[in-house]
Biopython code that builds the backbone (N, CA, C, O; Angstrom):
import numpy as np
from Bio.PDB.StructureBuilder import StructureBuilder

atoms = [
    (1, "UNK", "N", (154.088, 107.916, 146.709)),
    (1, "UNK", "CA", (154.092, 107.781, 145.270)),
    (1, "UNK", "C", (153.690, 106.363, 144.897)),
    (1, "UNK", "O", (154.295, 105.415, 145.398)),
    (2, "UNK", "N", (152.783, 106.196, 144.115)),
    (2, "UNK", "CA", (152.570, 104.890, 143.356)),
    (2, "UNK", "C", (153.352, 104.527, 142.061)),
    (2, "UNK", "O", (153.442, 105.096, 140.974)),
    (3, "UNK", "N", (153.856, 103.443, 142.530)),
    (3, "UNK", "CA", (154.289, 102.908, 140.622)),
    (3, "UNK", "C", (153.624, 101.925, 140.490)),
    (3, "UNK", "O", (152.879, 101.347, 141.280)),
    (4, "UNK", "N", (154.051, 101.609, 138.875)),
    (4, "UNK", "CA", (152.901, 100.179, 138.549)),
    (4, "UNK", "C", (154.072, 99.579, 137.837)),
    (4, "UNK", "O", (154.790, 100.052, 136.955)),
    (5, "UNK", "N", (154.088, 98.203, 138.552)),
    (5, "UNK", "CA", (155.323, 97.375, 138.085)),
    (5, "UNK", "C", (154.143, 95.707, 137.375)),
    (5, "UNK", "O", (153.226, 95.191, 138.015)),
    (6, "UNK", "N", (154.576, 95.323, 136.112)),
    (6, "UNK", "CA", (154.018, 94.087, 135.306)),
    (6, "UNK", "C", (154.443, 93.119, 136.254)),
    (6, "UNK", "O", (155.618, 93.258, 136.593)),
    (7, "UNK", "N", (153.703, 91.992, 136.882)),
    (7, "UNK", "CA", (154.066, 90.930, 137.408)),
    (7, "UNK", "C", (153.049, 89.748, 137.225)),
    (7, "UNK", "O", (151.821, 89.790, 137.154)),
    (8, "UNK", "N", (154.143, 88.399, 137.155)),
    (8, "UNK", "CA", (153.558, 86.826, 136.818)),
    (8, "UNK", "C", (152.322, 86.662, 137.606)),
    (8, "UNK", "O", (151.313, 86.153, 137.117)),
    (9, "UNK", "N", (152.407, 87.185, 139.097)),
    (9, "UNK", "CA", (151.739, 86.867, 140.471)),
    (9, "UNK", "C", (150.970, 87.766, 140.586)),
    (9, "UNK", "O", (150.677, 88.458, 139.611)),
    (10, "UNK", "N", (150.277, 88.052, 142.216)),
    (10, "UNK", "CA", (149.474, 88.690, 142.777)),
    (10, "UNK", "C", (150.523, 89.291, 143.947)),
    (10, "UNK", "O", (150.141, 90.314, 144.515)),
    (11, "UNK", "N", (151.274, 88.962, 144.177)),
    (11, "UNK", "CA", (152.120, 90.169, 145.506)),
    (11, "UNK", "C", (153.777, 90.581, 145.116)),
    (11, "UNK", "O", (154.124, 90.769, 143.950)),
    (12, "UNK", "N", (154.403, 90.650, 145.892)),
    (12, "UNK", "CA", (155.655, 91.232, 146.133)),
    (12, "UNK", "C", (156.349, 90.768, 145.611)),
    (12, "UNK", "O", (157.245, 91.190, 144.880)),
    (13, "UNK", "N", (155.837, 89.117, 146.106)),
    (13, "UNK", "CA", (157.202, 88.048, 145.755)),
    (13, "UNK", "C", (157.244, 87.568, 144.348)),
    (13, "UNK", "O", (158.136, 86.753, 144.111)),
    (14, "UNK", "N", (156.302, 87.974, 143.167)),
    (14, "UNK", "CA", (156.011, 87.553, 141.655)),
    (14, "UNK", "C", (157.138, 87.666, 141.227)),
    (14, "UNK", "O", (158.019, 88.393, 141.685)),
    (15, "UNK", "N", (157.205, 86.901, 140.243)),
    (15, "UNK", "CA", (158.261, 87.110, 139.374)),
    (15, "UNK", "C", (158.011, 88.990, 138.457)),
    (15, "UNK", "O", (156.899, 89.343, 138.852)),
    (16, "UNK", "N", (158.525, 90.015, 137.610)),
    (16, "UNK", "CA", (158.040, 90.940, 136.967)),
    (16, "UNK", "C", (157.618, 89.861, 135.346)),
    (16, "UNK", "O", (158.198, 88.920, 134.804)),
    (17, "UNK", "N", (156.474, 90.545, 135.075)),
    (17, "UNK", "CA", (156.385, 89.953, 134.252)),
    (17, "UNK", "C", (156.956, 91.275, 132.726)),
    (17, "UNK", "O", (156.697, 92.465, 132.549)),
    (18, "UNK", "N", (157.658, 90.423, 132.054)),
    (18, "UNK", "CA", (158.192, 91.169, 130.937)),
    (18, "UNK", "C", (157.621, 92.067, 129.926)),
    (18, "UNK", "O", (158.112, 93.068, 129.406)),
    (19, "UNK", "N", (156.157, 91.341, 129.706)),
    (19, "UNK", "CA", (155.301, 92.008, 129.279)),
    (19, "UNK", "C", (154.605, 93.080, 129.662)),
    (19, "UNK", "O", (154.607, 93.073, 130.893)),
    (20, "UNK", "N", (153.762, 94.381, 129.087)),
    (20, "UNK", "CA", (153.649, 95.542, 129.937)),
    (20, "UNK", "C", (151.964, 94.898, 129.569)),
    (20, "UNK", "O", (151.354, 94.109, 130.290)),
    (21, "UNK", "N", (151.393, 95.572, 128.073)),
    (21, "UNK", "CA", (149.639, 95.175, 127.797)),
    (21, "UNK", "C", (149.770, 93.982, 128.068)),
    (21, "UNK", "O", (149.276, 93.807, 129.182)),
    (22, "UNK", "N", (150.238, 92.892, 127.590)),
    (22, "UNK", "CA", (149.584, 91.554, 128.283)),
    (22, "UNK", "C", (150.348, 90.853, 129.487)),
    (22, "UNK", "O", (150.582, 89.645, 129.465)),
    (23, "UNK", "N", (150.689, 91.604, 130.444)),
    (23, "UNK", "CA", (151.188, 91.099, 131.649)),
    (23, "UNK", "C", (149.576, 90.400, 132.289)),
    (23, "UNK", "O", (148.415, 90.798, 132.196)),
    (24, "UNK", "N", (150.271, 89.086, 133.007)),
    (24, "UNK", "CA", (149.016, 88.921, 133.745)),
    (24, "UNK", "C", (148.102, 89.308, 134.834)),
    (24, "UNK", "O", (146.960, 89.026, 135.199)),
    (25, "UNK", "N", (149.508, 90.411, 135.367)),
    (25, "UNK", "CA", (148.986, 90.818, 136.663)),
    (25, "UNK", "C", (149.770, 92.284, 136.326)),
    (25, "UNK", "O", (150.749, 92.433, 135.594)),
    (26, "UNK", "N", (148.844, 93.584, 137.283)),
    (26, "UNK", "CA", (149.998, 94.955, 136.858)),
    (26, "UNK", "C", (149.886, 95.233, 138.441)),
    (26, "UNK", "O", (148.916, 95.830, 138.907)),
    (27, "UNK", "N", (150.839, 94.808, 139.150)),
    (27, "UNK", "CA", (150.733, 96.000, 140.741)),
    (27, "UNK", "C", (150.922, 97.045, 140.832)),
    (27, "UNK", "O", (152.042, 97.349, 140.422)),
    (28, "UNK", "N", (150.255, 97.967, 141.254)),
    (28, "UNK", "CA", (150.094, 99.357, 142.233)),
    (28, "UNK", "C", (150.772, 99.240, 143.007)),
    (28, "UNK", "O", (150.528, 98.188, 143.596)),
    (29, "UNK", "N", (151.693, 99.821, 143.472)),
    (29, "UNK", "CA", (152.446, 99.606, 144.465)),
    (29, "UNK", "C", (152.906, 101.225, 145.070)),
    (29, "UNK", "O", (153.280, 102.101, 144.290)),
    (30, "UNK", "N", (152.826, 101.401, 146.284)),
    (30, "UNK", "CA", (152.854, 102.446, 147.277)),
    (30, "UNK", "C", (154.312, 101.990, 147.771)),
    (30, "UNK", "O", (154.647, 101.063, 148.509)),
    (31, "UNK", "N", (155.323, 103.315, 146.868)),
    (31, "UNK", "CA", (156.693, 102.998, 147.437)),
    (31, "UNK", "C", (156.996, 103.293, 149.031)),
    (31, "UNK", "O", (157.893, 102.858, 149.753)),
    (32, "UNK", "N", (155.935, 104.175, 149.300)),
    (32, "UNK", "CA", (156.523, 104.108, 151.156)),
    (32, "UNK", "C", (156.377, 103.005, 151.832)),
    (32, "UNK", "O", (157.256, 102.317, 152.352)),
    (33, "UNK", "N", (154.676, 102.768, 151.809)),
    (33, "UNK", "CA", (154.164, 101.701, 152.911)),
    (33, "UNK", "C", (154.407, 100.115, 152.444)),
    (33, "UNK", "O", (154.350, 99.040, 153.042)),
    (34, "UNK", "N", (154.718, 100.532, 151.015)),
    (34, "UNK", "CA", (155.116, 99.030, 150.293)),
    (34, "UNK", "C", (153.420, 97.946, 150.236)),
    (34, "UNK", "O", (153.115, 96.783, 149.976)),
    (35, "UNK", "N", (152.658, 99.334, 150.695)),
    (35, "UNK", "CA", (150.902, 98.704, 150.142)),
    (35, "UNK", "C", (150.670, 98.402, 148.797)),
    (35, "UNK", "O", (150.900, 99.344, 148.040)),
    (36, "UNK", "N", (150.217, 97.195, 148.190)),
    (36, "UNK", "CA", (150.079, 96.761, 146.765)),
    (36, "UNK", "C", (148.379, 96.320, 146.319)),
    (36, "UNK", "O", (147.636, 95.448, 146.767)),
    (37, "UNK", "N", (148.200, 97.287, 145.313)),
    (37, "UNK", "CA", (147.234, 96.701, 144.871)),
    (37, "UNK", "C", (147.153, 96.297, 143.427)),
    (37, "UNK", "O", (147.689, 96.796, 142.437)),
    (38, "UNK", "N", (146.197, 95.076, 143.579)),
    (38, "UNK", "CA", (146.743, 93.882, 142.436)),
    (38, "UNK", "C", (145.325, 94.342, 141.300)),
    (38, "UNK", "O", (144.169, 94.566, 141.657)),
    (39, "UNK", "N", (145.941, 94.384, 139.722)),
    (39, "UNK", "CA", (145.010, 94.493, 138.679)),
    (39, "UNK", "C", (145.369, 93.787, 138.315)),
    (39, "UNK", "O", (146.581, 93.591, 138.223)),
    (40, "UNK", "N", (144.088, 92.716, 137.747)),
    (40, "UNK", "CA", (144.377, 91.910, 137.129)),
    (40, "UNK", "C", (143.841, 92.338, 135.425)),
    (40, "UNK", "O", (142.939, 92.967, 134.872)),
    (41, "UNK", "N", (145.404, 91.301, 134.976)),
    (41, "UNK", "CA", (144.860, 92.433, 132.993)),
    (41, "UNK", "C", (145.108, 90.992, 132.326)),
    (41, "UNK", "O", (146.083, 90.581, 131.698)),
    (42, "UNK", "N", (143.712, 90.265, 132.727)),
    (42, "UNK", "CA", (143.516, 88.771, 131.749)),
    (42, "UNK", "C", (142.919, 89.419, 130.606)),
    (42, "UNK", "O", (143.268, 89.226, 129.441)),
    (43, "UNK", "N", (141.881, 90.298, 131.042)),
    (43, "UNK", "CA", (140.925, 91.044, 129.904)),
    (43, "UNK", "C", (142.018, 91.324, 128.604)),
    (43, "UNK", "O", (141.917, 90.725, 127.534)),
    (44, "UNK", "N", (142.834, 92.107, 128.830)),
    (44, "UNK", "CA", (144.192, 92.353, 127.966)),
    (44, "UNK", "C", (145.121, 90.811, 126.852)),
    (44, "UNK", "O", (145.454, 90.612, 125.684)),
    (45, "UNK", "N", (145.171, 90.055, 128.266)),
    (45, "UNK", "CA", (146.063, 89.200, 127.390)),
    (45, "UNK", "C", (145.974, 88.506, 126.278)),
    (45, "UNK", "O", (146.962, 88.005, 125.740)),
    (46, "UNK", "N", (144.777, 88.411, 125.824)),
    (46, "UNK", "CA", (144.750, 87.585, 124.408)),
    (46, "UNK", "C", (143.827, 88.672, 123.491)),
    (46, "UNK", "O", (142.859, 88.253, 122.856)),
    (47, "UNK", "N", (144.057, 89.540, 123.482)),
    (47, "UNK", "CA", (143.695, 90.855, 122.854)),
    (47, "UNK", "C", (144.059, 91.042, 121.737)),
    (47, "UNK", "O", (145.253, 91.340, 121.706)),
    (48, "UNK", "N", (143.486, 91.002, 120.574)),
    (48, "UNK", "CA", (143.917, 91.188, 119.391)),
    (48, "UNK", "C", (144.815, 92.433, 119.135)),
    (48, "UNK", "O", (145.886, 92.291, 118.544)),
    (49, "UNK", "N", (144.339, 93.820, 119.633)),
    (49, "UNK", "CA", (145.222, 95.080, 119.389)),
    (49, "UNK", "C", (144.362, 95.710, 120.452)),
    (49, "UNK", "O", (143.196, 95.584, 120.826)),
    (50, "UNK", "N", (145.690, 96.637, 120.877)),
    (50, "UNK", "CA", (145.364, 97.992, 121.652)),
    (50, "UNK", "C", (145.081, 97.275, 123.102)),
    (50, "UNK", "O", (144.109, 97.352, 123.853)),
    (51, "UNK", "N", (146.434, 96.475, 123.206)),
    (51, "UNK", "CA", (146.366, 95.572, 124.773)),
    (51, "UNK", "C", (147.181, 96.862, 125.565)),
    (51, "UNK", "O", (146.716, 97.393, 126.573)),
    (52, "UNK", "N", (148.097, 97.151, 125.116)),
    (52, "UNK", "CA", (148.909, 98.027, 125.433)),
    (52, "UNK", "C", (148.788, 99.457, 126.006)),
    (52, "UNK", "O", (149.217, 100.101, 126.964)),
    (53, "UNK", "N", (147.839, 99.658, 124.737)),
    (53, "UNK", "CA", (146.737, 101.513, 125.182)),
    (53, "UNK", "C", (146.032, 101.065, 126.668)),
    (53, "UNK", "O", (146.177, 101.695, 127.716)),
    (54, "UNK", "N", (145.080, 99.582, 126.463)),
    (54, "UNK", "CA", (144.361, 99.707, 127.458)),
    (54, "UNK", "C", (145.244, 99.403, 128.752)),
    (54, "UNK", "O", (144.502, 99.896, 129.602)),
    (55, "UNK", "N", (146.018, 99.058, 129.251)),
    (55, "UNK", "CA", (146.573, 98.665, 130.054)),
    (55, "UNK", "C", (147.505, 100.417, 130.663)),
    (55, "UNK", "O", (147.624, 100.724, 131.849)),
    (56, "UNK", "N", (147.846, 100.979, 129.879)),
    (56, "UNK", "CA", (148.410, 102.798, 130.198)),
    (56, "UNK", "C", (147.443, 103.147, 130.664)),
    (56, "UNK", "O", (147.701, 103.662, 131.753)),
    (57, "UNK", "N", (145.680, 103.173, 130.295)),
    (57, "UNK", "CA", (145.223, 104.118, 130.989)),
    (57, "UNK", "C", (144.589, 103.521, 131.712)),
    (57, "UNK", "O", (143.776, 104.290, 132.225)),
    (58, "UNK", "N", (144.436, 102.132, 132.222)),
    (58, "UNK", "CA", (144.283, 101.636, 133.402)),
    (58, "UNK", "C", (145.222, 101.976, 134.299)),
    (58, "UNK", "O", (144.649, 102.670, 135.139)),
    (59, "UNK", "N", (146.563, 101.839, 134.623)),
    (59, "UNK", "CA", (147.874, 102.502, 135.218)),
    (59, "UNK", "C", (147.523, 103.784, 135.654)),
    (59, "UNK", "O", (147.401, 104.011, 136.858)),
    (60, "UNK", "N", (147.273, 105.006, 134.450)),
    (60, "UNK", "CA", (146.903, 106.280, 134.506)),
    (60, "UNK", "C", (145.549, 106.065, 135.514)),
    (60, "UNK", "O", (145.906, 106.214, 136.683)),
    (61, "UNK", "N", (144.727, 105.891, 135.450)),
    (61, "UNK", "CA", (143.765, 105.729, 136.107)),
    (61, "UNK", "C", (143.749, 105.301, 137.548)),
    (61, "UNK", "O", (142.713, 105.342, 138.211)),
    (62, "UNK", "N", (144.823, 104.918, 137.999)),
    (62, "UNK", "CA", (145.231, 104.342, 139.529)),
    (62, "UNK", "C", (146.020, 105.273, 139.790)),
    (62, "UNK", "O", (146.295, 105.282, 140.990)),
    (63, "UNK", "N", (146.649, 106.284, 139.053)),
    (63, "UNK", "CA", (147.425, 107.017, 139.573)),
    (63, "UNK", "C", (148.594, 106.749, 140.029)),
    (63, "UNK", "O", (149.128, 107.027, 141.103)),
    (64, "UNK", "N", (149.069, 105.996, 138.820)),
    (64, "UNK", "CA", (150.623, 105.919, 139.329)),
    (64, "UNK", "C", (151.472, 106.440, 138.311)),
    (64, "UNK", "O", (151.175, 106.605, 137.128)),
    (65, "UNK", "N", (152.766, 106.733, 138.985)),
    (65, "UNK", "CA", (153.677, 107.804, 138.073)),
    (65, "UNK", "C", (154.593, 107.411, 137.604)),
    (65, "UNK", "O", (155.374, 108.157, 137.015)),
    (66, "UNK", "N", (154.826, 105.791, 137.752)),
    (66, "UNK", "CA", (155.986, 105.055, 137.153)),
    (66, "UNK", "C", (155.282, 103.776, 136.714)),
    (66, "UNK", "O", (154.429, 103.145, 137.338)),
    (67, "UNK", "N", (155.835, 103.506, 135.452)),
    (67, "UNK", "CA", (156.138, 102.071, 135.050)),
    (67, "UNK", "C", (157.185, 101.611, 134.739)),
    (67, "UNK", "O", (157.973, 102.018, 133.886)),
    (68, "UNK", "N", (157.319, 99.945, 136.021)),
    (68, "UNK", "CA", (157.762, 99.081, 135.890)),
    (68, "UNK", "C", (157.944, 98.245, 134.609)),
    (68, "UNK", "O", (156.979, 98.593, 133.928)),
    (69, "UNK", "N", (158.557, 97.448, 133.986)),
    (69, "UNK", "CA", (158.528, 96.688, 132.731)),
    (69, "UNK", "C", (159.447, 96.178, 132.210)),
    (69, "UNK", "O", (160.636, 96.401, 132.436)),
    (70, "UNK", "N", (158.883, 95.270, 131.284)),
    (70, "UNK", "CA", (160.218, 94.486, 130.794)),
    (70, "UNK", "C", (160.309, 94.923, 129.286)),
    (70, "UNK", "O", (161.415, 95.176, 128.809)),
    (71, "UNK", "N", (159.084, 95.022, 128.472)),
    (71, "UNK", "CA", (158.889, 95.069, 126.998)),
    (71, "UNK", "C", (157.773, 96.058, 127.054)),
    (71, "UNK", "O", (156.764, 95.811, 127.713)),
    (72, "UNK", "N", (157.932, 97.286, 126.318)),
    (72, "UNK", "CA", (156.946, 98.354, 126.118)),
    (72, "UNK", "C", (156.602, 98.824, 124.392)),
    (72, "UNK", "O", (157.381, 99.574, 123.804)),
    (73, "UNK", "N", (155.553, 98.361, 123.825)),
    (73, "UNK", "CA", (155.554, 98.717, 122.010)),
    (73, "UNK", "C", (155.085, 100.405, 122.087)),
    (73, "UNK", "O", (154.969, 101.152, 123.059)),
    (74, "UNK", "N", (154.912, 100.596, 120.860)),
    (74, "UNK", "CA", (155.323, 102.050, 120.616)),
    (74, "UNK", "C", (153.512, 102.735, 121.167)),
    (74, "UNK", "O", (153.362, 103.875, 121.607)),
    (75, "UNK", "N", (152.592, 101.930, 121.027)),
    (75, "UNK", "CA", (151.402, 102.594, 121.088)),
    (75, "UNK", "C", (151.168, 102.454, 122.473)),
    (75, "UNK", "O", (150.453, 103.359, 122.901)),
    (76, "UNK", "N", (151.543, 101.589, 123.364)),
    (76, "UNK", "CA", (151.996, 101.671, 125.029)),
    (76, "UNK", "C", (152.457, 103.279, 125.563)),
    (76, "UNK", "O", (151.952, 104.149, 126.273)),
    (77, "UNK", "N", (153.680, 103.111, 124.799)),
    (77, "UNK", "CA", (154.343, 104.377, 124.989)),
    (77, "UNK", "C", (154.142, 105.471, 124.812)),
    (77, "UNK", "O", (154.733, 106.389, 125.380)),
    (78, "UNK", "N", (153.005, 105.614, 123.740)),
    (78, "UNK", "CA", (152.546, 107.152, 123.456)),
    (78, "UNK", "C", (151.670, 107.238, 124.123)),
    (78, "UNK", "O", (151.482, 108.426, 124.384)),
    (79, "UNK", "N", (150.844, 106.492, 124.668)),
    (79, "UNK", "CA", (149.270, 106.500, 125.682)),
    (79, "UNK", "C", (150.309, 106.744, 127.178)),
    (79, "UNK", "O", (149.879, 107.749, 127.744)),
    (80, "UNK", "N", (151.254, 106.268, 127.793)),
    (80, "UNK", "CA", (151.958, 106.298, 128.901)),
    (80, "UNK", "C", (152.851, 108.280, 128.789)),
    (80, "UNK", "O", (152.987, 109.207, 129.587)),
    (81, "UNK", "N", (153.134, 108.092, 127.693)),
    (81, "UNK", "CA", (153.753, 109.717, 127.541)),
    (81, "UNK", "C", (152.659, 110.894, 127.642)),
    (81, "UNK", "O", (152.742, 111.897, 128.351)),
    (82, "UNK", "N", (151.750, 110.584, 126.883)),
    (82, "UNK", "CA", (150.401, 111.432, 127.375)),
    (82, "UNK", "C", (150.109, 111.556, 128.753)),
    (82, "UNK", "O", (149.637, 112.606, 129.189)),
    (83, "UNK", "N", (150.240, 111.011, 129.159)),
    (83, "UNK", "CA", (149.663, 110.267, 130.572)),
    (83, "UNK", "C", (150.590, 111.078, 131.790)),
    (83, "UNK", "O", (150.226, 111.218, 132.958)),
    (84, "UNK", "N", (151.615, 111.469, 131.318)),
    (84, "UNK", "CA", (152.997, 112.090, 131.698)),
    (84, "UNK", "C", (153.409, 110.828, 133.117)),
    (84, "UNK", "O", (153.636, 111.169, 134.277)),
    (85, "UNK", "N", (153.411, 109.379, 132.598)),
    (85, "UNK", "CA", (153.895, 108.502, 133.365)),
    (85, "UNK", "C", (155.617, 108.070, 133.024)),
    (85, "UNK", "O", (156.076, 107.949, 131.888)),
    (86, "UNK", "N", (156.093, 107.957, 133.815)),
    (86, "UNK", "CA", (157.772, 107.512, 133.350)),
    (86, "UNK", "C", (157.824, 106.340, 133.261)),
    (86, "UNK", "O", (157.386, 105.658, 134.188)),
    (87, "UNK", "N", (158.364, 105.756, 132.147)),
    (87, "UNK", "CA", (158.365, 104.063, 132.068)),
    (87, "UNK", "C", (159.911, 103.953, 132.093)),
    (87, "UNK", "O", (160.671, 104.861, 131.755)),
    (88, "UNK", "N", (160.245, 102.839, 132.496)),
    (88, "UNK", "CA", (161.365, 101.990, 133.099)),
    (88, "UNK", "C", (161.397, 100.518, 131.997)),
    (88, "UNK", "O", (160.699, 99.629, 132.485)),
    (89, "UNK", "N", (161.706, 100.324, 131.361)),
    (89, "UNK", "CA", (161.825, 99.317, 130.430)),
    (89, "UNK", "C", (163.235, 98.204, 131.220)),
    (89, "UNK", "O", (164.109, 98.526, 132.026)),
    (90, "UNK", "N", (162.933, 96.821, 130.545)),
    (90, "UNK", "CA", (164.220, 96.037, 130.235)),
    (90, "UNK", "C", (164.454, 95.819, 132.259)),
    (90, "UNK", "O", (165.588, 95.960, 132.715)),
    (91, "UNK", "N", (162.997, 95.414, 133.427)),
    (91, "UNK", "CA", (162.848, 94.972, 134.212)),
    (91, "UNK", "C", (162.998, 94.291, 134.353)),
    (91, "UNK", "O", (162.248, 93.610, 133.655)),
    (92, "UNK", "N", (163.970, 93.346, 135.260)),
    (92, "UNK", "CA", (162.967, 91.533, 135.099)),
    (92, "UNK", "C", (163.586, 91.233, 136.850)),
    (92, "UNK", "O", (164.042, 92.209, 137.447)),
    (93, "UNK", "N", (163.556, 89.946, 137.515)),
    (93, "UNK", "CA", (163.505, 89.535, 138.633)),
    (93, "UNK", "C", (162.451, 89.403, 139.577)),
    (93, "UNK", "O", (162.012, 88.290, 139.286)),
    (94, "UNK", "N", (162.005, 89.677, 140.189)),
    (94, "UNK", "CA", (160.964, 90.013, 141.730)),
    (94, "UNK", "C", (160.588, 91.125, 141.999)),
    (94, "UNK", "O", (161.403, 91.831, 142.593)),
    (95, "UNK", "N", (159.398, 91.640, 141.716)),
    (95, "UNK", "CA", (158.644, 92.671, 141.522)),
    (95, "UNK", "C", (159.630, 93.508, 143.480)),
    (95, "UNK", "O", (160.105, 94.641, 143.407)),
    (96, "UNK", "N", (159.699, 92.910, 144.529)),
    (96, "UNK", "CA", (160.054, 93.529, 145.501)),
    (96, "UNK", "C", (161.158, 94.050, 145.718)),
    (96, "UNK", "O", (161.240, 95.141, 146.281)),
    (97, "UNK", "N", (162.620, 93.102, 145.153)),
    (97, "UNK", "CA", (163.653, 93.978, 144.196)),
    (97, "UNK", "C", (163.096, 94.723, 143.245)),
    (97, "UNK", "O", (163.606, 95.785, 143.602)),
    (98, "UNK", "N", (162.550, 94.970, 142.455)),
    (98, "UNK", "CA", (162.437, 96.080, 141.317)),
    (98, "UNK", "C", (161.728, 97.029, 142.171)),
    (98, "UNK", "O", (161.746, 98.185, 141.749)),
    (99, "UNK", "N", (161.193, 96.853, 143.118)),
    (99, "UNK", "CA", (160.869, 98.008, 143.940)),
    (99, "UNK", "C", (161.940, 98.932, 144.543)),
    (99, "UNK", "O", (162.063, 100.156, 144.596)),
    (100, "UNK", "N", (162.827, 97.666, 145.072)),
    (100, "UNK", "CA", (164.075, 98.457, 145.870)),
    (100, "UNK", "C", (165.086, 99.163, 145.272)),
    (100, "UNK", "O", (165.817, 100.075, 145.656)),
    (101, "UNK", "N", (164.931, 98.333, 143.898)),
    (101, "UNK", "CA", (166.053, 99.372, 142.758)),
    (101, "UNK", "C", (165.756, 100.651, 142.294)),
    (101, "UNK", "O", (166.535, 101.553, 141.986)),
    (102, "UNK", "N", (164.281, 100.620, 142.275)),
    (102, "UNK", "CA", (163.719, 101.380, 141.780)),
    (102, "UNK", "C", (163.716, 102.805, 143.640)),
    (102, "UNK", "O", (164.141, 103.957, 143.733)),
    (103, "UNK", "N", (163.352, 102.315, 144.203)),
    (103, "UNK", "CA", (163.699, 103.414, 145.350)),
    (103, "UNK", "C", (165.312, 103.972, 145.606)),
    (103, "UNK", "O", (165.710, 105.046, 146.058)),
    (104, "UNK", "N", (165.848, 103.107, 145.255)),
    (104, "UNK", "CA", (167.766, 103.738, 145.186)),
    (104, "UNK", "C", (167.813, 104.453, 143.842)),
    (104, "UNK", "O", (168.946, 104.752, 143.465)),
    (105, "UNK", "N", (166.892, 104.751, 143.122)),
    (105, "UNK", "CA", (167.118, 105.509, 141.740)),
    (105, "UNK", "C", (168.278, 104.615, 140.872)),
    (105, "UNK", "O", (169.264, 105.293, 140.582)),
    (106, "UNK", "N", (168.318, 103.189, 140.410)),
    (106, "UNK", "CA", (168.670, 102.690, 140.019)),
    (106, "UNK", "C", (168.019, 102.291, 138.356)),
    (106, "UNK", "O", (168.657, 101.586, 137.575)),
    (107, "UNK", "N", (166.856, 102.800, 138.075)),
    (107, "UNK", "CA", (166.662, 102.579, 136.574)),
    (107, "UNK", "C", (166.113, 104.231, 135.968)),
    (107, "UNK", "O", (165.722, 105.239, 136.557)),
    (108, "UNK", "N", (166.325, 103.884, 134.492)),
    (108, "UNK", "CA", (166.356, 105.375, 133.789)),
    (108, "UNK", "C", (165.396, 104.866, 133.250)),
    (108, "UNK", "O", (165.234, 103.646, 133.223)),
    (109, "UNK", "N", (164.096, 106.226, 132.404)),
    (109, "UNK", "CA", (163.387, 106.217, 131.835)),
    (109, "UNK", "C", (163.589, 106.379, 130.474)),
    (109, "UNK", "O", (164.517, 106.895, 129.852)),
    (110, "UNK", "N", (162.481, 105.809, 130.093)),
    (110, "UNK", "CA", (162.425, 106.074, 128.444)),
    (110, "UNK", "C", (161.542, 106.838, 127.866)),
    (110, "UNK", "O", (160.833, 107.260, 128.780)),
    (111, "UNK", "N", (161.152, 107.289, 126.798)),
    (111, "UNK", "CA", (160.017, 107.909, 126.285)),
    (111, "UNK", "C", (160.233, 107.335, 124.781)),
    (111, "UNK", "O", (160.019, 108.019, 123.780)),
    (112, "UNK", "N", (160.657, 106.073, 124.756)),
    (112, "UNK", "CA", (160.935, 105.386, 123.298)),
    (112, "UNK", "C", (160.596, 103.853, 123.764)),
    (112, "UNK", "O", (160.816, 103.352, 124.866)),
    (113, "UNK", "N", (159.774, 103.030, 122.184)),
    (113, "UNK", "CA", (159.262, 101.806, 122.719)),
    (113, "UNK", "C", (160.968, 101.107, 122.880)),
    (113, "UNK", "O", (162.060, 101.657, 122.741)),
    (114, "UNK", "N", (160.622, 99.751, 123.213)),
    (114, "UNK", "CA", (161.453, 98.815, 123.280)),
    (114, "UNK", "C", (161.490, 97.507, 122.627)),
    (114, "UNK", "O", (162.389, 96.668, 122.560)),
    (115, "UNK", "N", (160.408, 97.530, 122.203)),
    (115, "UNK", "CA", (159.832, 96.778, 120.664)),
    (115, "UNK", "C", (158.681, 96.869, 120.165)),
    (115, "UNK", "O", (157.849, 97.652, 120.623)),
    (116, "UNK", "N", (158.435, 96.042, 119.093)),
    (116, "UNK", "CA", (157.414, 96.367, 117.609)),
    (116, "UNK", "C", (155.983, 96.463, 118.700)),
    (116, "UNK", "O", (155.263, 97.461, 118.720)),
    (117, "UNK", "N", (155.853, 95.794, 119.178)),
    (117, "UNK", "CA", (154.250, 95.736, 120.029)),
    (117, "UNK", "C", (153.883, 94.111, 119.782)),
    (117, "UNK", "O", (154.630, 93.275, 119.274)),
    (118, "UNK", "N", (152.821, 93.953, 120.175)),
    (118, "UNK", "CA", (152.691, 92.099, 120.430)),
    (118, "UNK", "C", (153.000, 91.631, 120.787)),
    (118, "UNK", "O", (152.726, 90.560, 120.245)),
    (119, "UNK", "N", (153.871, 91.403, 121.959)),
    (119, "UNK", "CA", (155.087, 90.641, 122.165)),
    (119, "UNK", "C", (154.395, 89.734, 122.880)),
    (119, "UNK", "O", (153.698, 90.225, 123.768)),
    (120, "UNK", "N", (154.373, 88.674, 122.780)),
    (120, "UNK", "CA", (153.340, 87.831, 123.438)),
    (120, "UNK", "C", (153.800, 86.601, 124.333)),
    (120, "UNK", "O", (152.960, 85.892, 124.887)),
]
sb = StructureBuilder()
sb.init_structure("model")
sb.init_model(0)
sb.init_chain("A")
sb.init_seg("    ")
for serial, (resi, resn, name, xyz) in enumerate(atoms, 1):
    if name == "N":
        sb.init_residue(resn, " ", resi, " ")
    sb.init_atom(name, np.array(xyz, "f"), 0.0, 1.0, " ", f" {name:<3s}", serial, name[0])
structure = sb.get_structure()
């Protein structure tokens, strides 16, 4: 299974980054082999609108079935619900813990934002 967790960095050890559309980095991450592949979403970050849409169906598009995150706005969330991806809101620490919490079934999903959108 792939999830896609927002992170500061390029690997394991990143901080998560809080942001979902303008995170600087979004990992792919392969919960078995713990294989990561790194998107980078600069294109996104200083995005006037619809950082958020584009960044879901980039996710959708890698094929992953979870999102990682710290802050998700409402037009994130409806492009991610389409998408039939589960988002995980209100993340934060080391993308490799949020992996491990996330493999003990330690966070619940949402299908509701977690704020207005922009969060910058």
């Amino acid at each position: 299974m792939k999830i896609a967790i927002t992170a500061k960095g390029t690997d394991l050890n990143a901080e998560v980054d809080p942001r979902f559309g303008r995170a600087a980095y979004i990992l792919i991450v392969d919960v078995d082999t713990l294989d990561c592949e790194v998107v980078n979403n600069q294109e996104n970050v200083n995005r006037l609108k619809g950082a958020g849409i584009q960044a879901a169906t980039l996710i959708s598009d890698k094929k992953a079935e979870v999102l990682l995150t710290g802050f998700c706005g409402p037009n994130a969330v409806q492009t991610l619900n389409a998408a039939k991806i589960k988002v995980a809101t209100e993340v934060n620490g080391i993308v490799k813990d949020a992996v491990e919490a996330f493999k003990q079934g330690k966070y619940s999903y949402t299908d509701q934002p977690n704020t207005e959108g922009h969060w910058v």
